[in-house]
C-alpha positions in Angstrom: 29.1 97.9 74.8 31.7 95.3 74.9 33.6 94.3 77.8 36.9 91.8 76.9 38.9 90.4 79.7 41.4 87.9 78.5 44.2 85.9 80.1 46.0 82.9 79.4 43.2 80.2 80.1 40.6 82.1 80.3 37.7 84.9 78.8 34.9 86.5 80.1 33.1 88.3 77.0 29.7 90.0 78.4 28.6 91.2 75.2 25.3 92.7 76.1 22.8 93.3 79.2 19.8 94.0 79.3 16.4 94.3 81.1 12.6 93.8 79.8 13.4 92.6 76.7 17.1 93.0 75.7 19.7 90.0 75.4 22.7 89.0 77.5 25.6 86.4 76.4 28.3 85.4 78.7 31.1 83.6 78.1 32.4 81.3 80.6 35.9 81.4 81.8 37.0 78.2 80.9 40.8 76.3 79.9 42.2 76.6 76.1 40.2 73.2 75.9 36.6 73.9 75.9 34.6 77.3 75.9 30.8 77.5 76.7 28.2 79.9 76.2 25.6 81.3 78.3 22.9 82.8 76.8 20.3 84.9 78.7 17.3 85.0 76.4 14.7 87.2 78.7 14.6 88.6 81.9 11.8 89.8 83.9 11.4 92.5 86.9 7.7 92.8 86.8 7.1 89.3 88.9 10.3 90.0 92.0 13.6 90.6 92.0 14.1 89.1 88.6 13.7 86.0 86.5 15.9 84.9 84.1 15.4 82.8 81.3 18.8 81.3 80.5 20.5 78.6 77.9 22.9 76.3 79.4 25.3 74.2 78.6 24.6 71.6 81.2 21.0 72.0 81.3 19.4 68.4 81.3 19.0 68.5 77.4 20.1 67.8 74.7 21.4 65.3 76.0 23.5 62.2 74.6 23.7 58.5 76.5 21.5 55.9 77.8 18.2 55.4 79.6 19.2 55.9 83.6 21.0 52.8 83.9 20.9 50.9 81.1 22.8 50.2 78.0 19.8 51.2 76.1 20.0 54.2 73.8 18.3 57.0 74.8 17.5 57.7 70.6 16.3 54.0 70.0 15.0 54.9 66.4 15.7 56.9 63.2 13.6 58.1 60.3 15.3 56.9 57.2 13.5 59.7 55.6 14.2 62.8 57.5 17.6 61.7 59.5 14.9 62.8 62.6 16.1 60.4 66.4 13.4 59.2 68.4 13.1 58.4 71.8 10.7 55.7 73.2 9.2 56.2 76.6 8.5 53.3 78.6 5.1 53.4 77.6 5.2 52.8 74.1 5.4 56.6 72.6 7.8 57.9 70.1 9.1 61.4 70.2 11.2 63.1 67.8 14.5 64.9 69.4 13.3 67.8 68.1 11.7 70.2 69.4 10.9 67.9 72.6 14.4 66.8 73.4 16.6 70.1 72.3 15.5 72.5 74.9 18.2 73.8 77.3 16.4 76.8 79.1 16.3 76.7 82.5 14.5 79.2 84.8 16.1 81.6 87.5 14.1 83.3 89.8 15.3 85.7 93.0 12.2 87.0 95.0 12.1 90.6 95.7 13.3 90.6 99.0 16.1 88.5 98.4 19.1 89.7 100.5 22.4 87.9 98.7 24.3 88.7 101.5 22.2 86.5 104.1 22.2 82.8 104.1 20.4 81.5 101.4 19.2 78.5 100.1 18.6 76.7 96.5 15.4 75.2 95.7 15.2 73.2 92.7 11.9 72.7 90.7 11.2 69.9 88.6 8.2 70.1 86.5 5.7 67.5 85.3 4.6 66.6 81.4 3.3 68.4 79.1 5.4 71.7 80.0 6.9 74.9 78.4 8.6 76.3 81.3 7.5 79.5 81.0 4.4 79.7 80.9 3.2 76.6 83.0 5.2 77.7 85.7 4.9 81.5 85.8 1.1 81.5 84.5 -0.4 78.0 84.9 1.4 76.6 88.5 2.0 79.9 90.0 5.2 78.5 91.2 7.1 81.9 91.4 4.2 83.7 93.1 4.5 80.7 95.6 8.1 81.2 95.8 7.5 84.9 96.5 4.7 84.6 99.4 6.5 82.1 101.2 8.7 85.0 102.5 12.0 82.4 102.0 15.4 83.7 101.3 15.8 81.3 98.0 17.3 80.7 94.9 14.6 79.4 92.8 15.9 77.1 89.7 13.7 75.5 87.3 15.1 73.6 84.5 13.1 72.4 81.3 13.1 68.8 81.3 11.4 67.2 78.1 9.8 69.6 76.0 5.9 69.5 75.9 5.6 65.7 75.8 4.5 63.1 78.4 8.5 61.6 79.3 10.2 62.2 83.2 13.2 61.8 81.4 15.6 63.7 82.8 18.5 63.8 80.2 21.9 64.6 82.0 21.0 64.4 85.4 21.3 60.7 84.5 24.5 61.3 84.8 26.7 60.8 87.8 27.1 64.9 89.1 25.1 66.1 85.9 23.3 68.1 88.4 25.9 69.4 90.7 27.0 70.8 86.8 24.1 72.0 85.8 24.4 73.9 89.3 27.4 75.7 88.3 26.6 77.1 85.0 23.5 78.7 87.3 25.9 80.1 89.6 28.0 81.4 86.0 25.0 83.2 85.3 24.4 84.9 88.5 28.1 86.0 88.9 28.2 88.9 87.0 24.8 90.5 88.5 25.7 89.5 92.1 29.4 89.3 92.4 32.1 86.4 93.1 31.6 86.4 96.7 27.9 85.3 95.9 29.0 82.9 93.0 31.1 80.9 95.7 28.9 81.2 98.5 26.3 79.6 95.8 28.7 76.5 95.6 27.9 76.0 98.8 24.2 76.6 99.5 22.2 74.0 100.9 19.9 72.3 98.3 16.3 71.4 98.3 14.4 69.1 95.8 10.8 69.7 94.6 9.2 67.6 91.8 5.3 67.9 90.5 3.9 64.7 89.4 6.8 63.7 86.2 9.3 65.7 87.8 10.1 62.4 90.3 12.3 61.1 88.2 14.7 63.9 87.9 14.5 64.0 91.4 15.4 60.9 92.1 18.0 60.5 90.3 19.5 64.0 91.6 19.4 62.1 94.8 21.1 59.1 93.8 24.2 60.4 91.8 23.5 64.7 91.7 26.4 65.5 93.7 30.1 63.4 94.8 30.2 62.5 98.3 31.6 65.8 99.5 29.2 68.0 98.3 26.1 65.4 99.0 25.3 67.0 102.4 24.1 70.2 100.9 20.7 68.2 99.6 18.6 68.9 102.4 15.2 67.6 102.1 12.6 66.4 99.1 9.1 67.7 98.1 7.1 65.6 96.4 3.6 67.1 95.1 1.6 64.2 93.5 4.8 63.0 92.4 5.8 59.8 93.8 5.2 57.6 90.2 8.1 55.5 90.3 11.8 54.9 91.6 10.8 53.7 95.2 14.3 52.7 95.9 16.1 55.8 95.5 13.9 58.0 97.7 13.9 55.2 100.0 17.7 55.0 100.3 17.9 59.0 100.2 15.2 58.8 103.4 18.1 56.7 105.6 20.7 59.8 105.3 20.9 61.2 108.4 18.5 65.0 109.0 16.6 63.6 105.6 14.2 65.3 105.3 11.3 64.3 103.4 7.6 65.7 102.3 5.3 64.2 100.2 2.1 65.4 99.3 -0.5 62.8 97.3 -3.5 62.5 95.9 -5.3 59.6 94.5 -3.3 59.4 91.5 0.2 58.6 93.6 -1.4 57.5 96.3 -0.7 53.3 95.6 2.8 53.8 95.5 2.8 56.4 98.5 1.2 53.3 100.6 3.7 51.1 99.2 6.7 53.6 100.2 4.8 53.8 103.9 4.9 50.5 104.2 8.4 50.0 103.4 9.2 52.4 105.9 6.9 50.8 108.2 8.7 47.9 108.4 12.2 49.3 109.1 10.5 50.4 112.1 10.4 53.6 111.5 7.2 56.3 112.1 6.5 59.8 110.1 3.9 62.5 110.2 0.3 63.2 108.8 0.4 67.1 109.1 2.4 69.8 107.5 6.4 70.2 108.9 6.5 72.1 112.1 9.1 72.5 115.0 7.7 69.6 116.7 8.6 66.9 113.9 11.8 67.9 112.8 13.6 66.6 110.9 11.7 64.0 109.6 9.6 62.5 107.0 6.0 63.6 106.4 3.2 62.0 103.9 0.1 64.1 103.4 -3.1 62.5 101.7 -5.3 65.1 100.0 -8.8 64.2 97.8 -7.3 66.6 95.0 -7.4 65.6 91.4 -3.4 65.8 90.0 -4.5 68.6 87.6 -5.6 70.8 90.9 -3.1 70.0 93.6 -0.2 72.3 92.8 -2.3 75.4 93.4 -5.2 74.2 95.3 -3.8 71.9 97.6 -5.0 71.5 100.2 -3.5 74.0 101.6 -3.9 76.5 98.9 -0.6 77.0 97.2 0.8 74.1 99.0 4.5 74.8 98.3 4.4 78.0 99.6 2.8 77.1 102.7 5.6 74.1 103.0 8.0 76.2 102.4 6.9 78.9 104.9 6.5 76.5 107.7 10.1 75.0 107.2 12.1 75.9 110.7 14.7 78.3 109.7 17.6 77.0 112.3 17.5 73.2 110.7 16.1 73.8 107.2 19.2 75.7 105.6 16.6 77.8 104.1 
């Protein structure tokens, strides 16, 4: 069935939907200048509500530009031979664009209780190396079963980062209010299953951060530059789980925003540069907590040492399933969630 709307600017085309199995492609309305697809490429009832697997435009790859910010190249070599770009990590390996730099799927999840009409909130997952997002995060991480036991009225949204490789790259959201854009082609999608009202309240939605070991650097820099001054107040708080590797100075300067609130659970893996970001708030004069959030310490920053191996901590914790358990024990007045 073929549904056309047209008008002088704009187009909606839904050209198909779909559920277990069948395909969905909408169009988004956009000016005479520029017309980008969404494509829906599975969807899935038997885990919640649903979860869709969707191609966006403004996911963080491909992506084009520099490394963060430098006037490197992000494609810093060419095979003569096969026309293939390669990227260079900072530790000396080459990967070719494709397939680990070409992927623009990112995840959608609603738990089956979500109500779209009650306040809501948008949790953002950023993985670690070595992912496919499907099945490290539905099968390997559990992270949707998480999402669904900690009883949270959320949003879940997962984008793949680099593609199967060990890179925290994080593509466009290198790019001053690439994730505030990646945001709306999410809210694109979910328009036409939960109506306009929702797509605008969506907009508006308070924001929380969660990263897994590479996943800090897209978090970081979400912090730093993800939305324009206006919209900043939405990010609510940070999650780290074994994920504090690098950029110090961004978490740090995102921890002095007023109601920051801040949760970062390590192992021995991150735990050097955990110490180091301890101290540094240490010396401003400034305390946190050792236990999970509660009504007592909030808002406020909390680092959690656990003897975990970085393979194990996602799912085992301690607590077991630690997101969910974070999640669950977020107060719902001050949270946004």
């Amino acid at each position: 069935m073929l549904l056309r709307f047209a008008a002088p600017h704009t187009r909606l085309i839904v050209l198909a939907i779909w559920i277990l199995g069948a395909s969905l492609t909408v169009y988004l309305a956009m000016d005479h200048r520029q017309q980008r697809e969404l494509e829906i490429i599975c969807r899935h009832d038997s885990s919640g509500r649903y979860t869709i697997l969707a191609r966006l435009p403004q996911a963080p790859f491909p992506y084009e530009g520099s490394v963060g910010d430098t006037d490197q190249p992000f494609f810093d070599h060419l095979d003569p031979f096969s026309g293939q770009r390669f990227h260079t990590t900072g530790d000396g390996i080459r990967y070719p664009e494709s397939p680990h730099y070409r992927d623009n799927r990112v995840l959608i999840h609603l738990p089956p209780f979500f109500q779209s009409a009650q306040p809501f909130a948008i949790l953002v997952f950023f993985h670690g190396h070595q992912t496919e997002i499907r099945q490290t995060l539905i099968h390997d991480l559990d992270l949707v079963q998480q999402i669904n036991s900690s009883g949270r009225n959320l949003v879940l949204v997962a984008p793949q980062l680099v593609l199967q490789a060990a890179d925290s790259s994080p593509g466009k959201l290198y790019r001053t209010q690439g994730f505030s854009r990646m945001l709306e082609d999410v809210a694109q999608v979910l328009r036409p299953e939960l109506g306009d009202a929702f797509a605008a309240r969506f907009r508006q939605a308070p924001v929380w951060l969660t990263a897994y070991s590479g996943g800090y650097r897209a978090a970081a820099y979400t912090l730093d530059r993800g939305f324009d001054q206006d919209q900043k107040k939405r990010l609510q708080g940070v999650i780290l789980l074994d994920a504090l590797y690098g950029e110090l100075e961004k978490f740090f300067a995102w921890m002095q925003q007023p109601g920051a609130h801040f949760i970062n659970l390590y192992g021995p893996s991150t735990r050097p540069l955990s110490s180091k970001l301890q101290e540094r708030v240490r010396t401003q004069g400034q305390s946190w907590s050792t236990t999970l959030p509660d009504q007592e310490w909030w808002p406020g920053w909390h680092f959690l040492s656990v003897p975990t191996p970085h393979q194990k901590l996602f799912r085992d914790g301690p607590p077991p399933w630690p997101l969910k358990e974070i999640l669950a024990r977020l107060p719902e007045k001050n949270s946004g969630i």
